[in-house]
PAKOL-228215 format. One record per residue (C-alpha): residue in three letters; x, y, z. Coordinates in steps of 0.05 Angstrom, whole numbers, plus 5000, padded with zeros to 4 digits. Layout:
ALAXYZ;...
This chain:
UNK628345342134;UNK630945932086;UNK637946172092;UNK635946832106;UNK631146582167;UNK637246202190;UNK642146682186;UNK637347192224;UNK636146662282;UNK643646462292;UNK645347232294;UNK640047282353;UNK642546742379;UNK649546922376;UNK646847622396;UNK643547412462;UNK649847092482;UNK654947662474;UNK657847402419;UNK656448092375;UNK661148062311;UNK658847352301;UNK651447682307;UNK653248192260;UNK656447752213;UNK650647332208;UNK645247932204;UNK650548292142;UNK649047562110;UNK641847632108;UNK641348232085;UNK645348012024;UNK639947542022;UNK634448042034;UNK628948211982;UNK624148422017;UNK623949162047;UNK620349002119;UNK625648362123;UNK631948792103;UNK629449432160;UNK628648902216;UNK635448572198;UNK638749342198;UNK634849492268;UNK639148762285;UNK644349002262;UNK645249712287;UNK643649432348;UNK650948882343;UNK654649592331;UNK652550002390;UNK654749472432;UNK660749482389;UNK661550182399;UNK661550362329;UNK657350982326;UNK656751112261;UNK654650542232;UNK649650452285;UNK646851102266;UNK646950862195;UNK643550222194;UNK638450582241;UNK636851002195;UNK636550432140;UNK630950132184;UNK627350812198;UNK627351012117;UNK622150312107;UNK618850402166;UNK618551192198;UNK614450862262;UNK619850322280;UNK620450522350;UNK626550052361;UNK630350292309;UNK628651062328;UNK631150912400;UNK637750592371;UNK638651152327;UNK637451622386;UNK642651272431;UNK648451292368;UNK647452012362;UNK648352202429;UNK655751722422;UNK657152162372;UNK655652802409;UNK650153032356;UNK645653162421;UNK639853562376;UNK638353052334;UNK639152532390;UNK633752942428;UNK629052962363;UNK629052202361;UNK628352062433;UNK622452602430;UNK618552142379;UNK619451542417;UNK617151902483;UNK611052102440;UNK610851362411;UNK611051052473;UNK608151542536;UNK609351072597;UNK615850852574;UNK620451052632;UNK627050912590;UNK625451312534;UNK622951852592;UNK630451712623;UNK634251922557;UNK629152562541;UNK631252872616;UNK639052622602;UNK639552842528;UNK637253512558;UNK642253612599;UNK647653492559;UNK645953962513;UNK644654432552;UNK652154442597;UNK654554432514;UNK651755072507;UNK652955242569;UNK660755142550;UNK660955462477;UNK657656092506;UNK662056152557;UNK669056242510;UNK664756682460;UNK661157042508;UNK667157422523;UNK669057602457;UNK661157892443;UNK661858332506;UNK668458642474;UNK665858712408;UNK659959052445;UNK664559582489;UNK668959692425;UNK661559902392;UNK659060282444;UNK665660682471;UNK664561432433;UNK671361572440;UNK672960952396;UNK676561032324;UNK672360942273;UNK676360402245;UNK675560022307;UNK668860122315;UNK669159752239;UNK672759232248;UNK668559092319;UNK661859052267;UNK665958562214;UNK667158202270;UNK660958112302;UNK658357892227;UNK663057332240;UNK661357152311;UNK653757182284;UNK654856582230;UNK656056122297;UNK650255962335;UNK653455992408;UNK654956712378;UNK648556902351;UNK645556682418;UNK649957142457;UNK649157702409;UNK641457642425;UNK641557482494;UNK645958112512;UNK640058592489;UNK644458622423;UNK638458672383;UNK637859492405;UNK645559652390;UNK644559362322;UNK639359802314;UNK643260382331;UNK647960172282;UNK643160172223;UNK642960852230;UNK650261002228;UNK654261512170;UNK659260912150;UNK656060432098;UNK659959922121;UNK657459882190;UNK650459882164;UNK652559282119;UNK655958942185;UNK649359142227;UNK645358732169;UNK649358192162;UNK650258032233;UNK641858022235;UNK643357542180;UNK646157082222;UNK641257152274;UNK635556972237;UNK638456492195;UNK634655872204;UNK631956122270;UNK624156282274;UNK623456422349;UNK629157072346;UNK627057232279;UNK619857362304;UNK623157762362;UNK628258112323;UNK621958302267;UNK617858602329;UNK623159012361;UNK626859302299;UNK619759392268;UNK618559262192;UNK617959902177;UNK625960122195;UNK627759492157;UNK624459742096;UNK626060522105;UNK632860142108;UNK632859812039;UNK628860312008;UNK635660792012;UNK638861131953;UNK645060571964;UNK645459991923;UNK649659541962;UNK645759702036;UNK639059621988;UNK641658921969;UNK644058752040;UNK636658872071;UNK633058452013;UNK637357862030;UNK636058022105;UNK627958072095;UNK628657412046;UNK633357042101;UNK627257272155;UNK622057042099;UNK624756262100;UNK625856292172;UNK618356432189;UNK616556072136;UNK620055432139;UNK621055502208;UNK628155392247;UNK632954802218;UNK630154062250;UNK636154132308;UNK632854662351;UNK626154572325;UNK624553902368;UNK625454242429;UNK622054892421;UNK616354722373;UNK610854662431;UNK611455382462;UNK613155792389;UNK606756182366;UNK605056262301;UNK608256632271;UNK603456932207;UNK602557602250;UNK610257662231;UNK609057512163;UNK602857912154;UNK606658472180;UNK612558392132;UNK608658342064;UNK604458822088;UNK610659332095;UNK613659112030;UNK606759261991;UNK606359902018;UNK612959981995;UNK610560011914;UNK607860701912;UNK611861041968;UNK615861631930;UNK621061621984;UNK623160911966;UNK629260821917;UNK627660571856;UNK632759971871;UNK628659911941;UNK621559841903;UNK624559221861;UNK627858941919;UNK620558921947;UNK617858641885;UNK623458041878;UNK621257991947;UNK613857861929;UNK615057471874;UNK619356911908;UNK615956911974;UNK607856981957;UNK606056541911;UNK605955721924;UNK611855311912;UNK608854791886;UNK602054721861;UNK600454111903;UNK599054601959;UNK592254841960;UNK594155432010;UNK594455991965;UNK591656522018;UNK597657012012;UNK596657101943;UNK588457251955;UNK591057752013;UNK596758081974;UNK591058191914;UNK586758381964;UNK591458922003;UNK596259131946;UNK593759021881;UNK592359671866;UNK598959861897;UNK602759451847;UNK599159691790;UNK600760521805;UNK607560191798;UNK605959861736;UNK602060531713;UNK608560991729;UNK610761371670;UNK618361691688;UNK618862191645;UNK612262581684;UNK612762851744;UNK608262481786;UNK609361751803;UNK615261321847;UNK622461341819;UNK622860731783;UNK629460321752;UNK630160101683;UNK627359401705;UNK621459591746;UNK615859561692;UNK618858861674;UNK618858631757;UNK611558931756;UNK609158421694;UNK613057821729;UNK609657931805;UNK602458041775;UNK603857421733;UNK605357021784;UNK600857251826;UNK595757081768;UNK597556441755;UNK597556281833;UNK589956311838;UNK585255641833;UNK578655841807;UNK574656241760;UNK571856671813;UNK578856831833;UNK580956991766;UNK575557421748;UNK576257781812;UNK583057941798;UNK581358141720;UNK575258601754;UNK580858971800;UNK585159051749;UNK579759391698;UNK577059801747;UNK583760091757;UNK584860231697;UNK577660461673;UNK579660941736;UNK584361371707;UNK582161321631;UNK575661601647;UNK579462061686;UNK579462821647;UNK586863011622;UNK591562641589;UNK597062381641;UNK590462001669;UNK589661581609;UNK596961501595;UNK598061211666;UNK592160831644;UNK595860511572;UNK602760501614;UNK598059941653;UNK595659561600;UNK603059551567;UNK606059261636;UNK598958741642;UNK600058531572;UNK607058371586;UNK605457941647;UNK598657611650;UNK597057761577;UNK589457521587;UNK588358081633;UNK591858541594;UNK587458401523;UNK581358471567;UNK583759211594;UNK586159361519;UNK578659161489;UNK575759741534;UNK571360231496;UNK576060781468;UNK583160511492;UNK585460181423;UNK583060861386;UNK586761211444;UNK592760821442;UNK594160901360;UNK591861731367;UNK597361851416;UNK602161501375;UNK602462131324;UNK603462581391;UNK608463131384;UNK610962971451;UNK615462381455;UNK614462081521;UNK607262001497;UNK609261701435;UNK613861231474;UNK608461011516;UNK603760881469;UNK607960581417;UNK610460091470;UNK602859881482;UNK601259761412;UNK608559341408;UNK606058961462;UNK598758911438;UNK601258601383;UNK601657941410;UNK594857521401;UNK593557331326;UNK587357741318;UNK590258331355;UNK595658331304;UNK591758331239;UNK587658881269;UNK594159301280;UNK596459061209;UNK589759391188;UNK590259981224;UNK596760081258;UNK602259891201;UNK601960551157;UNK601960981226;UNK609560501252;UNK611960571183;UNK611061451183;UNK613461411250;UNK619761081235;UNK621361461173;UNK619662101194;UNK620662121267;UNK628462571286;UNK627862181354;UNK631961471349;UNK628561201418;UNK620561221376;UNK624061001313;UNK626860351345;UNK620860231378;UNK616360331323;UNK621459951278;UNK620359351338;UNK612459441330;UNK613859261247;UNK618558691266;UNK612658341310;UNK608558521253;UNK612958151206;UNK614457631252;UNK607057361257;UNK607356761213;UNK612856471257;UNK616555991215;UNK612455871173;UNK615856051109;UNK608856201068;UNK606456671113;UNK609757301099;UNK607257821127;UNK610458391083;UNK613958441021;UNK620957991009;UNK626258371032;UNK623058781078;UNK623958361140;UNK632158371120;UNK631859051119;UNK627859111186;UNK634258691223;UNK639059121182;UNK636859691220;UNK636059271284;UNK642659001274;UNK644959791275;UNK641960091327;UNK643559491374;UNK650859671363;UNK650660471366;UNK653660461433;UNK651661301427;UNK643861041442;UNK641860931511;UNK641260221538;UNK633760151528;UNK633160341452;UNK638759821438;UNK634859351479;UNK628459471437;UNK633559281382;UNK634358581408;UNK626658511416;UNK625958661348;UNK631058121328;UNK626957611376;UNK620957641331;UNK625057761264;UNK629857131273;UNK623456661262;UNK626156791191;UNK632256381167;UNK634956901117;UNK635857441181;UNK638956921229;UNK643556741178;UNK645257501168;UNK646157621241;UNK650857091252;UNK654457311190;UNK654658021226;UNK660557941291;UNK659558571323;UNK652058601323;UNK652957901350;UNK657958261407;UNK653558721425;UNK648358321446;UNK652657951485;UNK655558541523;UNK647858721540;UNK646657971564;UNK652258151606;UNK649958881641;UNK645359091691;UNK639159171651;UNK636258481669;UNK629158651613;UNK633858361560;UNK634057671585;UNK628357451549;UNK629057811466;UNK636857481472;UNK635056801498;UNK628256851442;UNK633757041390;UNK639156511413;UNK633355911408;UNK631556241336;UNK637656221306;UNK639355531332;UNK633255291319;UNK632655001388;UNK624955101392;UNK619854591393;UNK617654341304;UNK610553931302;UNK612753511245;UNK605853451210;UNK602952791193;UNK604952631119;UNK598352411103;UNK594953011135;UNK598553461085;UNK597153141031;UNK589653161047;UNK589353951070;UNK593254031000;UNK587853680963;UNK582654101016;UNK586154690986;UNK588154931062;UNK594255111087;UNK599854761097;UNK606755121136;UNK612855081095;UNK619855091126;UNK625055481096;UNK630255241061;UNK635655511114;UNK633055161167;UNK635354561147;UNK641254201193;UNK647554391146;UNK645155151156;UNK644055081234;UNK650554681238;UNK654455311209;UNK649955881252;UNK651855431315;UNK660155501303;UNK658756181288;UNK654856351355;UNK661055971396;UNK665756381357;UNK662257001382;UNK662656751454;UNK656156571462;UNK657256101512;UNK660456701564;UNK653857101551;UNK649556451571;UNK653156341633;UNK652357041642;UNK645056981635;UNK643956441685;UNK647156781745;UNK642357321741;UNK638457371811;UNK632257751787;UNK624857681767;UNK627357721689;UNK630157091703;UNK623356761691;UNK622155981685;UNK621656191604;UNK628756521601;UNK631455841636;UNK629155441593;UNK631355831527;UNK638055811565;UNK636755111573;UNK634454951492;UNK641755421469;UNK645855031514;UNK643354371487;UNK643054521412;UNK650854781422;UNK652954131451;UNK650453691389;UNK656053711354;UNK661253211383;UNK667453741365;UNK664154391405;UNK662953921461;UNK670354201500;UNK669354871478;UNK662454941522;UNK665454571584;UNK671654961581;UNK668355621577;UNK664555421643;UNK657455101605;UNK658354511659;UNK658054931715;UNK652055351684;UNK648354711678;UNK648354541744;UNK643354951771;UNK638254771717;UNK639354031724;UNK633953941772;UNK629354301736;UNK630454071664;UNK633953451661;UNK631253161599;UNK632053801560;UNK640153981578;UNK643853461623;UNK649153311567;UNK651452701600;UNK653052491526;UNK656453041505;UNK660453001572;UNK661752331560;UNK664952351493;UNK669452901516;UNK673052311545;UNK675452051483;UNK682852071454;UNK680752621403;UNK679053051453;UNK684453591483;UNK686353411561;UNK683754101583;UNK677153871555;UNK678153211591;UNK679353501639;UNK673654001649;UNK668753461626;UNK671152971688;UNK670753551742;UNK663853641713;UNK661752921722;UNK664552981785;UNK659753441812;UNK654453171775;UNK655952441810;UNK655652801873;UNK648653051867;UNK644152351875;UNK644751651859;UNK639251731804;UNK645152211763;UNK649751751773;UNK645351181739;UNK645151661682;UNK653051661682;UNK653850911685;UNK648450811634;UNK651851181589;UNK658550731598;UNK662851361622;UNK666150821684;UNK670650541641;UNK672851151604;UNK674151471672;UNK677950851686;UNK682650991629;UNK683351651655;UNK686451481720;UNK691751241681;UNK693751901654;UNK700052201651;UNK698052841659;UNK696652901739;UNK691253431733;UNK687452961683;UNK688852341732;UNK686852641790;UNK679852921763;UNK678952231743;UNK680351901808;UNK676052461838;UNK670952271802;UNK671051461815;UNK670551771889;UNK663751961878;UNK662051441826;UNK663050821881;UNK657951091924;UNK653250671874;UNK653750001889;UNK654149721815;UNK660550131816;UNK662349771876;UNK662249121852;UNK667149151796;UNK672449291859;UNK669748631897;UNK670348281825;UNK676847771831;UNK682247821770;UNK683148571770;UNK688049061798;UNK683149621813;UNK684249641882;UNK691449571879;UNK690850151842;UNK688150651895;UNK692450331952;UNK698450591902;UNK695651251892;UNK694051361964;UNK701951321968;UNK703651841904;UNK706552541923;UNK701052941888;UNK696653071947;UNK690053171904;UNK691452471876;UNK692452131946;UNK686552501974;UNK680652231920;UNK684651561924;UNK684751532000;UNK677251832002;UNK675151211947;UNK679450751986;UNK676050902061;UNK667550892023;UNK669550111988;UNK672249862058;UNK666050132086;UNK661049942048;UNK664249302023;UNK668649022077;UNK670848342035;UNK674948852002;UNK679348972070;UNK682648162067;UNK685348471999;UNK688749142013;UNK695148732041;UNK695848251976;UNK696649011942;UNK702849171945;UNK708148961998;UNK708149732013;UNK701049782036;UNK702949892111;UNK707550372104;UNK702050782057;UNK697150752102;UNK701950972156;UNK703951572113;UNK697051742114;UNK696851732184;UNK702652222195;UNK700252712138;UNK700353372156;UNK693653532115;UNK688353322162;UNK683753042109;UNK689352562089;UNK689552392163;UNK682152282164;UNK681451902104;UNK687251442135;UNK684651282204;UNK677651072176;UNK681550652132;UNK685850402187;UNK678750282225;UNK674849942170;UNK680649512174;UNK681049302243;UNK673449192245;UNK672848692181;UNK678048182205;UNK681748052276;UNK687847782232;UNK688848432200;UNK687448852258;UNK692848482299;UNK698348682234;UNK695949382238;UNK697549342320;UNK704548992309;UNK706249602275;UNK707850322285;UNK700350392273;UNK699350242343;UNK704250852372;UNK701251352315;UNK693851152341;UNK695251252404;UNK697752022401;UNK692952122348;UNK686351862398;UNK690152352452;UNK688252992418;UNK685753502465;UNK680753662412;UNK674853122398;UNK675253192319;UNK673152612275;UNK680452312272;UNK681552262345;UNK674651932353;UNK676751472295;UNK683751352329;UNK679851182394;UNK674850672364;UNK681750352324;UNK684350262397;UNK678050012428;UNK676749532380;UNK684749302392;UNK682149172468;UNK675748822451;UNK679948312409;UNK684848232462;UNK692048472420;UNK691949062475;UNK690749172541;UNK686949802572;UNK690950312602;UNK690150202673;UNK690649442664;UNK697449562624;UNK700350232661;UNK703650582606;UNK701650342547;UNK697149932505;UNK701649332496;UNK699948812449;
C-alpha cells in the first residue's frame, strides 16, 4: 500500500472515531504526498471536513475551496464550504453555495434544511442593520424636505446621505423610503453641491445593484439623467458620466455574486434598460442644447460600454444597433465645424472622441458585410452634404473625412477617393477665409497618411503647403500647413535614404516647430499641431538630437502632456518613442541585403545618430527635462485619447528609460513604479522592469531609491503569484533579505513589507522551514521593535508562515527567550491590526501543538484572551480570541465557563 493511501485511510479511520486532529494530521500528510489534482481535492474535502468539527472556520472554508477549484461539481465540498461560511457569518455566500447543492441534489432534505435556515438568518441581519440606519435616513430625509431648513443644513443632510448610500443597509433604506423621488427633486436644485450629493448618493444605489438600478433608470427616466450631464458645469457633467457608467456595469454585469444568488430567478432582463440608455446617449451627439463637455461624456460613454471586451465574444449586437440608430448621429458630430454657425458646441477634444468611438465601433464588427455596411453609411453621409449646393455643405462634408481618416482610416481613404473631394479639398486650401483653410488643410494633413496618398500630395499638394506657410499672416494655417510638410518629410520613416526634401530642410521644419510649440501667445491647438509636426519629423536622428538639445521646447511639451487638451496624447508619446528609439527595427537578413544590392533595389539605411551612444545621451537628456512627470501624467488620463496606442508608447518610453542601470532610481522615485502598475496587465513583456527594480537594490544605489524600488515590489508581489515568480526568478529574495537588515527603518520596513507578500509563494516559504537559519528568529524580534510599521509587516509575515506552514510554530519559542512576552505585546497593542496579527498568531499556535498551546494558557495570554473574546463587537480578533479559548477547552488546559464558574481555569 502507498503512503499516501495509508495516510488517507488512517485519517478516516481516526476520523470516524472522533479522533479529528489525528484525522487531520494524517490527511495534511497526504497531501504533502499528493501529485495528483483529483487525490489532493478529495484529501482537502477530508480535511475541511476535520476543521469544522474543530471549529476552525476559516480553514474549513479554505480547504473547501481548495477542493471546489479541481472539481466546481464536488457537492461535498460545496456543502462544507456552505456550512463554514455561515460560522463565519458571511450568510450571502453561504446561501450561494447551499443554492448549488439544492440544485445539485433536488430531494436532498438537508441541503433543503440549510437553504430555508440560511434565509432566515440573513434576513433578521438585515432586518437588524436597517433598523439603527433606518433612523438616521428618515432624518436626513426631514432635514431635506423641511423648507424652512438652512441651506447649509440641507447640505450637509445630502453629504450625508452620499455616505449612508456607500452602505448597503443604507442604500436599501434610501430606496425603500420612496427616496428615489426626493433625489430627484434634488437634481434640480440651485446649489451645485446638492446636485453632486443627489448623484453620488444614486451612485451608491446602483453600485453593483441591477434590480434598483433598473428601477431607479425607469423612474428618474434617461432623459433627466442626460439633460443632467449635458449642463454647462463641468464637475455635475463629470458626476452624471460616472453615474450612467456605474448604471452601465450594473446592468451589464449584473449585481455583485452576494445578492445575486437569491434574486437571479425573478430579475427581468434587463436590455430594455440598456436599450433605453444608449439610445438617450446617441441622441445626445447632435442635440445643440447639450454642453460640449456633456456630448464627450456621451461619447467616453459609448466608447467603453458598446463595443466587446474581448473578442472571444461573438455578441457584438450593440455595436450593429448603435451603427444602426446613431451612426449618422455621430458623424454630424464628426462633420461640426465651430467656427460656423450651425452645428453642436463642441470641446477642443470632441473631433478626436468622434475618430476613437467610430474606430472602435469599426473594429468591433465580424464580417465583410458588416464592414461594408458601415463604409456604405458613412459615404452616403458624406456624398450627402458634398453634393449638397453651397459651401458649408461640402466643408461639413471634408470636416468628416478629416475626423474618419483619423479613426478608421480605411473608411476615411474610401470617402476621400470620391469624385471631386481631393480637387475640393486642395482648392479650398488657397481660401481667403481661414476657417476654410483650417479645415481643409487639416484634411490634406491627415490624408497624408497612406504611401500613395502622400506622393500624390507631394505631386500636387507640396508647392500649395509651402505658399501657405510663407505667405499666410495667420500663425494657426501656417503651423498646420508647416505640420502637412513635416508628414511630407517624414514619409521615409527612418530610413535614412529616403529623404523626402532637400538636407536641411526637415531641421528647419522642427526649428519652426520647436518655436511655435513654445509661443505660449498661440492658442493651445496651434502649439499642439506643433507637436504633431515633431511626431513625424523625429523619425530623423539629426532633429531628435536638436530637440533634446533644446530644454524649453522640451518643457513645453511637457506642460501640454500635462493640461486638459487630451488630442496631444498621441504626437508626444509618437515623439517620446522617436527620440528614444523605443519603436520596433526589422533587422534585415544580412544575406538579403547583399542580394537586393546586387538586384540594384533598395536597401534602408540607418542613420548614423541612431546608434546606442547617441540614444544613451537623448535618454539622460529627456530625464533631465522631467520626462518621467509628463509620462505619469499621461497615464492618468481618463479619456478616449488614451487609446491602446498611447499606452503602449507610454509603455515603449518607460522601458527604454529604465535601460540604463544608473536612471533606474530616478524613474521609481519620480513615481514610474506606480505608473506601471496599471499597464502591467496589459503589457507585461514590454515594461514590467522587474530588472531594473531589482538592481535598484544594490549598494550603489541611494536608500530613497531602495527604498521606492522595494514599495514597488511590494505592490507588485501583491498582485498574483505568477508576478511574484517573476520576482524570485530574478533572485530579488535575497537582496530583500539584506534589506531587512537596514539601518535605516524606512528602508527595513519596506523590505520586511515586502517579504510579507513574497511568503505567500510557497518556494519563499520554504527557506523559513529550512533548519540552520535565523530567519524566523528574525520576524519574532521585529514583531517586538518600537517602529510600528516594522512590527506590523513582521507580525503580518509571522501570522501567513504559521498558517500555511505550521512546523514552523514548534520553533517560534527556541527564538528568543522573549517570544512570549512579544506576542503578548501584540496582544495588548492599541493598533488593532497589531492586535489582529497577534491573536492569529497566538491561534496558529495553539492549533499546531497541545504542548505549546498549554505555555500560551499558563500565561497572561489566557486573561488577555479572555477580555479580548468578550468584545461586545464580533470583529475578527474577538472571533480569533474565542477559537484560542475553545481550542484551550477541547484540549482540556481549561474548563468551560459554567463547568468552572468564573473563569477558564487551567
Amino acid at each position: 500500500m502507498s503512503s499516501l493511501l495509508f495516510y488517507n485511510e488512517e485519517g478516516n479511520t481516526l476520523f470516524n472515531a472522533g479522533d479529528m486532529q489525528g484525522a487531520l494530521c494524517f490527511y495534511t500528510k497526504a497531501l504533502k504526498l499528493s501529485h495528483s489534482q483529483a487525490e489532493s481535492a478529495v484529501l482537502h474535502r477530508n480535511r475541511s471536513a476535520c476543521y469544522l468539527k474543530l471549529e476552525d472556520y476559516t480553514k474549513a472554508e479554505a480547504d473547501a475551496s481548495k477542493a471546489l477549484d479541481a472539481d466546481p461539481g464536488d457537492v461535498k465540498a460545496r456543502f462544507r464550504r456552505a456550512q463554514a461560511l455561515q460560522k463565519l457569518g458571511r450568510l450571502n455566500e453561504a446561501f450561494l453555495d447551499a443554492q448549488r447543492c439544492a440544485q445539485m441534489e433536488p430531494t436532498n432534505n438537508t441541503f433543503k434544511e440549510m437553504l430555508r435556515l440560511l434565509g432566515a438568518q440573513s434576513q433578521k441581519k438585515v432586518t437588524i442593520q436597517m433598523s439603527s440606519t433606518d433612523a438616521r435616513v428618515q432624518q436626513m430625509f426631514s432635514l431635506l424636505l423641511d423648507p424652512s431648513a438652512q441651506p447649509s443644513d440641507r447640505q450637509k443632510a445630502a453629504q450625508n446621505l452620499v455616505v449612508l448610500s456607500r452602505e448597503e443597509a443604507g442604500a436599501e433604506q434610501i430606496f425603500r423610503n420612496d427616496g428615489v423621488k426626493l433625489i430627484q427633486s434634488l437634481l434640480g436644485s440651485n446649489q451645485e453641491e446638492v446636485v453632486l450629493s443627489a448623484l453620488r448618493t444614486l451612485v451608491g444605489l446602483c453600485t453593483g445593484h441591477q434590480s434598483r438600478t433598473m428601477a431607479i433608470v425607469n423612474e428618474l427616466g434617461m432623459e433627466q439623467l442626460c439633460g443632467v450631464m449635458g449642463s454647462g458645469a463641468s464637475a455635475v457633467s463629470l458626476a452624471a458620466c460616472h453615474l450612467l457608467q456605474v448604471m452601465f456595469e450594473a446592468l451589464t454585469e449584473g449585481m455583485n455574486r452576494e445578492i445575486r444568488g437569491k434574486d437571479e430567478a425573478i430579475l427581468p432582463e434587463p436590455s430594455r434598460e440598456l436599450r433605453s440608455m444608449l439610445r438617450h446617449l446617441v441622441e445626445m451627439m447632435p442635440a445643440s442644447s447639450v454642453s460640449g463637455p456633456g456630448r464627450d461624456s456621451a461619447i467616453n460613454l459609448l466608447v467603453k460600454q458598446v463595443p466587446r471586451k474581448s473578442q472571444r465574444n461573438p455578441d457584438n449586437s450593440l455595436t450593429l444597433w448603435v451603427i444602426d440608430q446613431g451612426l449618422k448621429k455621430i458623424l454630424e458630430v464628426a462633420g461640426t465645424v465651430p467656427e460656423m454657425s450651425e452645428g453642436p458646441p463642441l470641446t477642443d477634444n470632441s473631433h478626436m472622441s468622434c475618430s476613437v468611438l467610430l474606430s472602435k465601433l469599426y473594429d468591433d464588427l465580424k464580417s465583410d458585410a458588416e464592414r461594408e455596411n458601415f463604409n456604405k453609411l458613412c459615404e452616403e453621409y458624406v456624398q450627402h452634404h458634398f453634393g449638397r449646393p453651397g459651401l458649408e455643405s461640402k466643408l461639413r462634408a471634408i470636416q468628416t473625412v478629416s475626423v474618419l481618416l483619423q479613426g478608421p482610416s480605411d473608411v476615411g481613404n474610401r470617402t476621400l477617393e470620391m469624385s471631386g473631394m481631393m480637387d475640393a479639398v486642395i482648392s479650398l486650401c488657397a481660401s481667403e477665409v481661414v476657417c476654410h483653410q483650417q479645415v481643409a488643410v487639416e484634411a490634406l494633413i491627415h490624408a497624408a497618411g497612406k504611401a500613395k496618398r502622400a506622393s500624390f500630395i507631394t505631386a500636387n499638394g507640396v508647392a500649395l503647403l509651402k505658399d501657405l506657410y510663407k505667405k499666410s499672416e495667420n500663425d494657426q494655417i501656417r503651423v498646420r500647413a508647416l505640420v502637412g510638410l513635416c508628414k511630407l518629410g517624414s514619409a521615409g520613416g527612418t530610413d535614412f535614404s529616403m529623404k523626402q526634401f532637400a538636407e536641411g530642410s526637415t531641421l528647419k521644419l522642427a526649428k519652426q516647430c520647436r518655436k511655435w510649440l513654445c509661443n505660449e501667445s498661440l492658442p493651445p491647438t496651434s502649439r499642439r499641431w506643433a507637436i504633431e509636426g515633431l511626431a513625424y519629423l523625429t523619425f530623423d536622428a539629426d532633429v531628435k538630437e536638436d530637440l533634446v538639445e533644446d530644454r524649453n521646447a522640451l518643457q513645453a511639451m511637457f506642460q501640454l502632456a500635462k493640461s486638459e487638451d487630451k488630442t496631444v496624447l498621441f504626437a508626444v508619446g509618437s515623439t517620446l518613442v522617436n527620440c528614444t528609439n523605443s519603436y520596433d527595427v526589422d533587422k534585415p537578413d544580412p544575406q538579403m541585403v547583399e542580394l537586393a544590392k546586387y538586384a540594384k533595389q533598395h536597401v534602408p539605411e540607418e542613420h548614423p545618430k541612431d546608434a546606442h551612444s547617441f540614444v544613451e545621451k537623448r535618454l539622460m537628456k529627456l530625464l533631465e527635462a522631467g520626462v518621467v512627470s509628463a509620462l505619469v501624467c499621461m497615464g492618468k488620463q481618463e479619456s478616449p485619447a488614451l487609446t491602446e496606442t498611447c499606452r503602449e508608447c507610454i509603455a515603449r518610453v518607460f522601458l527604454a528609460l529604465v535601460e540604463r542601470q544608473g536612471d533606474r532610481g530616478t524613474v521609481v522615485a519620480q513615481g514610474g513604479g506606480k505608473a506601471l502598475l496599471p499597464l502591467v496587465n496589459k503589457y507585461p513583456v514590454q515594461i514590467l522592469p522587474f530588472q531594473s527594480m531589482v538592481i535598484l537594490l544594490t549598494l550603489d544605489c541611494t536608500l530613497l531609491q531602495n527604498f521606492e524600488s522595494l514599495m514597488a515590489l511590494t505592490n507588485l508581489a501583491g498582485i498574483s503569484e505568477r508576478l511574484r515568480q517573476k520576482i524570485i526568478k530574478e533572485k530579488a529574495v535575497p537582496k530583500v533579505e539584506g534589506y531587512m537588515f537596514e539601518e535605516h527603518e524606512l528602508v527595513r520596513a519596506a523590505a520586511t513589507e515586502c517579504m510579507c507578500n513574497l511568503v505567500l509563494s510557497t518556494e519563499v516559504q520554504q527557506l523559513y522551514v529550512a533548519t540552520g537559519n535565523d530567519r524566523l528568529k528574525l520576524l519574532v524580534l521585529y514583531s517586538g521593535e518600537e517602529d510600528e510599521r516594522l512590527r506590523k509587516a513582521a507580525a503580518g509575515t509571522l501570522a501567513m508562515l504559521t498558517a500555511e506552514q505550521p512546523e514552523l510554530c514548534a520553533r517560534i519559542p527556541g527564538t528568543t527567550s522573549h517570544w512570549l512576552e512579544i506576542l503578548q505585546a501584540l496582544l495588548l497593542s492599541d493598533s488593532l491590526e497589531l492586535r489582529h496579527r497577534g491573536v492569529v498568531v497566538m491561534l496558529n499556535l495553539m492549533q499546531a501543538e497541545k504542548s505549546l498551546a498549554e505555555t500560551l494558557m499558563e500565561s497572561e495570554a489566557l486573561e488577555i484572551l479572555s477580555v479580548l473574546a468578550k468584545s461586545t463587537e464580533q470583529s475578527p480578533i474577538s472571533r480569533a480570541a474565542q477559537h484560542c479559548l475553545d481550542k484551550a477547552i477541547e484540549y482540556g488546559i481549561i474548563k468551560k465557563p459554567e463547568e468552572g464558574g468564573e473563569g477558564n481555569e487551567p
